[in-house]
Structures are given as structure tokens and as C-alpha cells.
N, C-alpha and C positions, 0 to 999 in steps of 0.2 A: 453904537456897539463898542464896547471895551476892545481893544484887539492885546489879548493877551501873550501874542507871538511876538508883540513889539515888547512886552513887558518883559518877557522871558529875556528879549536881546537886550533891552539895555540893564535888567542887572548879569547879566554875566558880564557885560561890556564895564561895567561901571562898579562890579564886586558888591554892589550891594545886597540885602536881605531880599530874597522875593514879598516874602511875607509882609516886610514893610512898604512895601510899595502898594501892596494889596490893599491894606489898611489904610493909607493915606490915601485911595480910591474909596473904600466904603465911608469913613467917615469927611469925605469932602460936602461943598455946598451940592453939587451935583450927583449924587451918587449915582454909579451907570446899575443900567437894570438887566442884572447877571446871575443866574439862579444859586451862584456860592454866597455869594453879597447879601442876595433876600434872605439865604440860607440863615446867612452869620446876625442877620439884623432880627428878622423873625426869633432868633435864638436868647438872642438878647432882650428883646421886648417880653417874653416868656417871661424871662427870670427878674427884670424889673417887676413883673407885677405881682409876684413872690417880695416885694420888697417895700416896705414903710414908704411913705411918699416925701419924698425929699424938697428942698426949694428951687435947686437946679438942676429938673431930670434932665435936659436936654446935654448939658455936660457929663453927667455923669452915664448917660445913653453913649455918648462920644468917646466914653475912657472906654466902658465894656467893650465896646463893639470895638476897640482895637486893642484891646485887651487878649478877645477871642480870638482875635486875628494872627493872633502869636500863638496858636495852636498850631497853625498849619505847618511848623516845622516837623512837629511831629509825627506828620502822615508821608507815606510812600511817595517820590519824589513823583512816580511814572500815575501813581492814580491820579495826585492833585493835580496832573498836567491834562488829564481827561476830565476831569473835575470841572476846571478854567476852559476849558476850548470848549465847552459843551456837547461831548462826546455822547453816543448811546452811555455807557455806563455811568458819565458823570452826570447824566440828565436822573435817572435814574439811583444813585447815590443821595440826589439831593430832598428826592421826593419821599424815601425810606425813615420817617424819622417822627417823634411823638413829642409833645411838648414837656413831658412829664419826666420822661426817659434824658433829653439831652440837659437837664436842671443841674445832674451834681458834675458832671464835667465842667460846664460853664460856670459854674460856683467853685469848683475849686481852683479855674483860671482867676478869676476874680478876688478869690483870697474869703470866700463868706463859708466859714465853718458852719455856722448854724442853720443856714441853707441847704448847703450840701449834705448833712447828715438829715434833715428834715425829708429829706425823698431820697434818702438809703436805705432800704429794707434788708437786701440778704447783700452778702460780698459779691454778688454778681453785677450788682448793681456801681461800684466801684470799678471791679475789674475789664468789664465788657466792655469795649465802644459804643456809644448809643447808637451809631449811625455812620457810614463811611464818610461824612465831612468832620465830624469829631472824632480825636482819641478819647481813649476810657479817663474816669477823673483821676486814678493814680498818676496816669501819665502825664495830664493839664496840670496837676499839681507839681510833678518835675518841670516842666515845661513853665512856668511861672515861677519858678524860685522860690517857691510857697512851701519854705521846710515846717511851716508849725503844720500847717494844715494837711503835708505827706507825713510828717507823725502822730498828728493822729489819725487820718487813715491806715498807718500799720500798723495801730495800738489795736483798730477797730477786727482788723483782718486775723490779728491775731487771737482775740476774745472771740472771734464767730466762725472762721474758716473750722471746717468739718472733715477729720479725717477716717481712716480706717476703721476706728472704733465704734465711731457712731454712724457711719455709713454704709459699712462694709465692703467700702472700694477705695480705690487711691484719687479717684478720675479726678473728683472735684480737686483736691488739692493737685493733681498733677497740673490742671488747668490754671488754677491758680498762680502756681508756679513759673508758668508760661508766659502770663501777663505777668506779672511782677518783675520775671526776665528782662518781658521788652519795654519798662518802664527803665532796668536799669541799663540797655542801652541806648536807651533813649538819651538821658541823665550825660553818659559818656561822647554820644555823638555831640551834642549840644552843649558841653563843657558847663554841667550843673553838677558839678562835682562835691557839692553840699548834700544837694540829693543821691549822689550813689553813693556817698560814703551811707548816706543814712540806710540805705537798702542793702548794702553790705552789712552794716552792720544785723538788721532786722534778719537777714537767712544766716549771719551766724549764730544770733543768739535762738534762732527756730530752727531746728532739726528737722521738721516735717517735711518744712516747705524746701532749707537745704538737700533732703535727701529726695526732694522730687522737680529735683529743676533739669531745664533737657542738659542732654549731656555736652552738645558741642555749646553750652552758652560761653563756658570762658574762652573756647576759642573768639566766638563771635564776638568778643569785646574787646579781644585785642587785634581782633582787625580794623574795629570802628576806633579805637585810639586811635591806630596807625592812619589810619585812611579820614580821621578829620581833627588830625595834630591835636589829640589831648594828650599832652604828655606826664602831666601831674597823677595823673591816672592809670596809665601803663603798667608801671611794677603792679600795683596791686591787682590790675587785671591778670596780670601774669600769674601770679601768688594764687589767686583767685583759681584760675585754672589749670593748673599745676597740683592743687591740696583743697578746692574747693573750699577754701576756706580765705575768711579777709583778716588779715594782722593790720591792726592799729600800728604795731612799732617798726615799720618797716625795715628801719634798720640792722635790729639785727638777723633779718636772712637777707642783708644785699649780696651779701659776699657766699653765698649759695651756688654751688656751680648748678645745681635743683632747677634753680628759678633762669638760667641763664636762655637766650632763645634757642629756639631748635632751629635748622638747616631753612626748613622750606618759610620759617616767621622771620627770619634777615632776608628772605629775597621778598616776601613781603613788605616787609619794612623798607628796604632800598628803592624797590621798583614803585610802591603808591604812597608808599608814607611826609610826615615831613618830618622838615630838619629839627625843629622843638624837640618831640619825640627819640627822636637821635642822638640829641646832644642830651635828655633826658635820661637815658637805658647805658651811653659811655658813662656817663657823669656818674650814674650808680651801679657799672661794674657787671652789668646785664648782657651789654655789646662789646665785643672786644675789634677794633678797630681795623686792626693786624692780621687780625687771625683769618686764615682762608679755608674755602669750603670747594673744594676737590682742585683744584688749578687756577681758582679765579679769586682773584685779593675784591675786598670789599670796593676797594674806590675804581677797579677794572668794570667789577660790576654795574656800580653807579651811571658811570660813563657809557657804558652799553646803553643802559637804560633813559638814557639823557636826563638824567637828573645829577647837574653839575650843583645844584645848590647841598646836595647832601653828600657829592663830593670834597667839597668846600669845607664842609664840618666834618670830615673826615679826616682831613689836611689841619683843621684848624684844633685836631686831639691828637696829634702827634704821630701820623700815620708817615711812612715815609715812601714819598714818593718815587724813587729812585729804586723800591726794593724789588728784591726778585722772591718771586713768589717757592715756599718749598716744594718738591715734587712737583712743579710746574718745567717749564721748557728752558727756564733760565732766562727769559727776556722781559723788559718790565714794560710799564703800561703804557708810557709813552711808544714801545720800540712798537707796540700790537697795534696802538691808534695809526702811527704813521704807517703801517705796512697796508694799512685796512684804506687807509687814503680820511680819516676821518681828522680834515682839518678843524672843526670846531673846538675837539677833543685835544689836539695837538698845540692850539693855541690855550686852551687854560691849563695844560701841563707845564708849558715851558713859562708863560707866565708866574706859576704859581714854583719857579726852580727847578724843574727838570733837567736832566744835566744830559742832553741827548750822546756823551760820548759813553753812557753805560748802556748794555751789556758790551762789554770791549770782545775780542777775540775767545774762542774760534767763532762768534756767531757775526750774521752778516749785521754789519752796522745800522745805526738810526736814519741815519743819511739817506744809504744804501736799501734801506725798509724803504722809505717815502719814494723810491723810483717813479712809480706810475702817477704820484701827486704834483703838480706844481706849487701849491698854496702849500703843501707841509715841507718839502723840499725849500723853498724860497724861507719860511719862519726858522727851520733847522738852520739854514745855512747861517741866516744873521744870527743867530747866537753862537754858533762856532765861532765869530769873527768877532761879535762886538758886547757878547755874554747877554742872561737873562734878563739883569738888571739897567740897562741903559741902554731898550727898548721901552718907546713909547708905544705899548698893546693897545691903545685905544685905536691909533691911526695905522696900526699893521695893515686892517683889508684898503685902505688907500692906501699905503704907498706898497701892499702888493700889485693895487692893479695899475699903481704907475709906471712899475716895474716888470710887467707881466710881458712874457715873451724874453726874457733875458735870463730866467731863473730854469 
């Protein structure tokens, strides 16, 4: 039996793909016998025999089937995990499904145009999922980097999708709109940024589908920038939800204060985001570094939130450490770490120049902050005496704790 809890541990351990790993299981000499596996291989044998007979099926059995297997990013992280353990639902997901039905998703992973349109009848057949182990084929088509064959399924959606006039409802295209959404955050999570430019471009130049897409979608895309570091992508997400609309020339609205973030999209950005993204949104005039949002400067915020790496790029676009925030209390960030006792915090400050003798008078000192600390009092002290720079910070918590009790 496959134990997919050990799978689960070693790619978080080891930062790899799950999906690859998955795949280098189905298509091994042993394949384990796991109802997602039979799922993904049954899927593939289908659409093989939709296919001219080649000289080496056995290899080209071997590319599909992990071909497919690069689907699985595109499903809900919590389902595929029920999926893989063999849960009630996953058992029951897997058994949901028709040979006919799952052909133009697995063909458009695959890159076979004249497959996939060959068991296309209406746009639902596109847009839908066949089945809870696959996404729909628009999606398999971002999810493959398959830009010819995602345009021409939106050449296709656009010749046949059915609005008002002829239906006399919006439903169908609001549906529509819905998938083709979560196609293009698909696109954004997965940094296939070929395929959302092409999907932007498709709801600009189609009104229908633009004026029926949900409303919070450009939020949701600038969350999934932020929260899976696509940063090439952001402004236009932003532009995007802002004016509903995608500008090819980005530049000229960078310098839009329009497009700049709002309050609660920088504490997003700071608290889950990464630094790419960061240094993306400074670089183009989006994020103002400096600027603070009611008493808390961006790199105080950082630091709360322990992400010192996008304090780092904070510091490394010309933030200054040492400042005192306006209509704050007058004390800067270092003086709040040490009073708070947060030596981690206290050592990438002074490391990175902190000059612990600001705020000077009437307020009580940095020193005088770190009372209740020994480890930020001991770091303060040595740089009073022997300055920021000649300090060795790698070996500060050794030769604190050689020193500890004297500080």
C-alpha cells in the first residue's frame, strides 16, 4: 500500500512537487494499486485508443500518464488529500466518471487538438470538470502550457457560448464566466502567465463574458499573486480589479495613485505574500515602502509578522530604519522590539544598522526599553561599545550564552 502521509512529508520536507512525485509512482515498474493511479491510467488507456496506433505505445502510455499527472495541481489542495488517503469522498470521487466525458480534459493536457474537439459538443463540455480527479479542459490546457490549444478553445467559446439574446437568461454565460475565472486563477497560482495574459486578453476583448464574471474575481487574483509569489502578474491583477479591464501597456498607468494598494492588500501582502512580489509592486510605484497605515511603518509590520525576509526588501528599497513613524508615539522599531523583549527582531535590526541611541530624550531609551531582556540588553550593549559593524552576528547567540549571567 502506497502511504501517502509519508509522501505528503517528504515533499514538504524536500520542497518538491507533490504531483511529481505522484507521477514517478504511476508510471514506475511497480505501479502501487491506488484508486487515483488506476483513476489517472484507466484515463489514459481511454484516450490512447482514440489514437492511430503508434510503434512505441508503451512510451508514449508512460509520457501521458505523467502527462496527466500534472493535472493534479489544479485541484483543491484539501480534496486531493482525501483523494490520496482513500477517504469516503475520495473513494467515491474516483468512481464518478465516464470514458467519454474525461477525453477533452486529458487531450487537452496532452496537447491533441483534434481529439479534444472531436468529443466537444456544447461549451459545457470544455468548461465543466468531468469528474472530481480532473479539472475542466480549459483548465488542463493552462495547466500544460498548451497556449495554441487554450486559444483555440477560446476562439471556440466565443463562436458558441449563448447569451441573453438567444437564451433569454444570463445563467449560461454567468457560468461560464465562473470557469473561465477559475481557469484564470489557476494560470496566476501556477505562474502560466502566457495563459492569463491570453485570458485577459479574451474577457477584454468579449463584453459578455467581462460583464458577467463574479465580482470579487480580481480580488481573488491578487490574493493568489500574493500568496504563491507571482509577481510578473500582480499589477495587471490589480489594474484588472480596479477597472475590470487588462492593459497590455502597463506602463503607462504605473504611476496611478488608482491602481496603488489599499490598507487591508499591504497587510496581505506583508503578512502571506513573498518578497518577488514586493520587490515587484516597489519596483513599479504600487507599494510605497515608507508610507505607514495608522501608527505602524511597513517593516514594524513585517517584523510582527515574522517575516524578516520581506523586511529585508524593505530595507534593501531604501526604507530607513531608524525612522520614526508620523503620528506614531515617536519611538522607532527597533526601540518596540527591544521593549517587547523580541530578540530575534532586535538582532536583524542592529545587524542590518540600527542605531539604538535614537529616540534620544524625553523618551526612555533602547537600552532602558530592553529592561526585562537579557539577550536584547547584552546585543544593545555591544554595539554601544563596539558599533554595528565589528560585530560578528553569526556567533552573537554563542558568545551570548558564554557571557550570559554577566549581562
Amino acid at each position: 500500500m502506497l502511504d501517502f502521509a509519508q509522501i505528503y512529508k517528504q515533499d514538504y520536507l524536500k520542497n518538491t512537487a507533490f504531483y511529481d512525485i505522484i507521477s514517478t509512482k504511476a508510471v514506475g515498474p511497480k505501479a502501487p494499486d491506488h484508486p487515483v493511479l488506476r483513476f489517472i491510467t484507466s484515463a489514459v488507456d481511454t484516450v490512447l485508443k482514440q489514437k492511430v496506433q503508434v510503434k512505441d505505445i508503451r512510451k508514449l502510455r508512460l509520457q501521458y500518464i505523467s502527462d496527466v499527472c500534472g493535472l493534479l495541481p489544479a485541484l483543491d489542495k484539501h480534496k486531493l488529500w482525501n483523494y490520496m488517503l482513500e477517504t469516503a469522498e475520495g473513494k467515491k470521487a474516483c468512481r464518478i466518471w465516464t470514458a467519454t466525458d474525461i477525453i477533452p480534459a486529458a487531450a487537452a493536457m496532452i496537447g491533441h487538438t483534434e481529439l479534444l474537439f472531436k468529443h466537444v459538443h456544447i461549451p459545457r463540455d470544455i468548461l465543466e470538470p468531468p469528474c472530481a480527479i480532473l479539472p475542466s479542459a480549459i483548465t488542463a490546457a493552462v495547466v500544460s502550457g498548451e497556449c495554441n490549444i487554450l486559444s483555440d478553445i477560446l476562439k471556440y467559446l466565443k463562436r458558441n457560448l449563448r447569451g441573453f439574446q438567444m437564451t433569454g437568461s444570463w445563467d449560461e454565460m454567468r457560468v461560464a464566466a465562473h470557469r473561465i475565472g477559475e481557469a484564470l486563477r489557476c494560470s496566476v497560482r501556477l505562474h502560466k502567465n502566457a495563459a492569463a495574459i491570453a485570458i485577459f486578453e479574451f474577457i477584454a476583448h468579449y463584453d459578455a463574458i467581462a460583464n458577467s464574471m463574479p465580482a470579487k474575481l480580481g480580488e481573488q487574483l491578487i490574493n493568489d499573486c500574493f500568496e504563491h509569489g507571482n509577481g510578473d502578474m500582480a499589477y495587471a491583477c490589480i489594474v484588472f480589479d480596479r477597472n475590470g479591464i487588462y492593459c497590455q501597456d502597463l506602463h503607462e498607468l504605473q504611476n496611478s495613485k488608482a491602481y496603488r494598494l489599499k490598507p487591508y492588500e499591504e497587510r496581505l501582502l506583508l503578512r502571506h505574500g513573498h518578497k518577488n512580489v514586493l520587490q515587484a509592486l516597489i519596483k513599479r510605484g504600487q507599494f510605497d515602502p515608507n508610507a505607514c497605515q495608522s501608527s505602524t511603518s511597513p517593516l514594524k509590520f513585517t517584523l510582527q509578522k515574522r517575516r524578516q525576509d520581506l523586511a529585508l526588501v524593505l530595507l534593501q528599497n531604501g526604507v530607513d530604519i531608524d525612522a520614526v513613524p508620523e503620528g506614531g508615539d515617536g519611538k522607532t522599531v527597533l526601540w518596540h522590539a527591544a521593549n517587547e523583549g523580541w530578540a530575534r527582531d532586535v538582532k536583524f535590526l542592529l545587524e542590518h544598522g540600527a542605531d539604538p541611541r535614537i529616540p534620544g530624550k524625553p523618551h526612555k531609551s533602547v537600552a532602558d526599553a530592553a529592561f526585562h531582556s537579557a539577550a536584547c540588553r547584552y546585543m544593545i550593549g555591544r554595539v554601544l561599545k563596539e558599533g554595528n559593524s565589528n560585530i560578528d552576528w553569526k556567533m552573537i547567540w554563542e558568545d551570548y550564552e558564554q557571557t550570559r549571567g554577566w549581562c
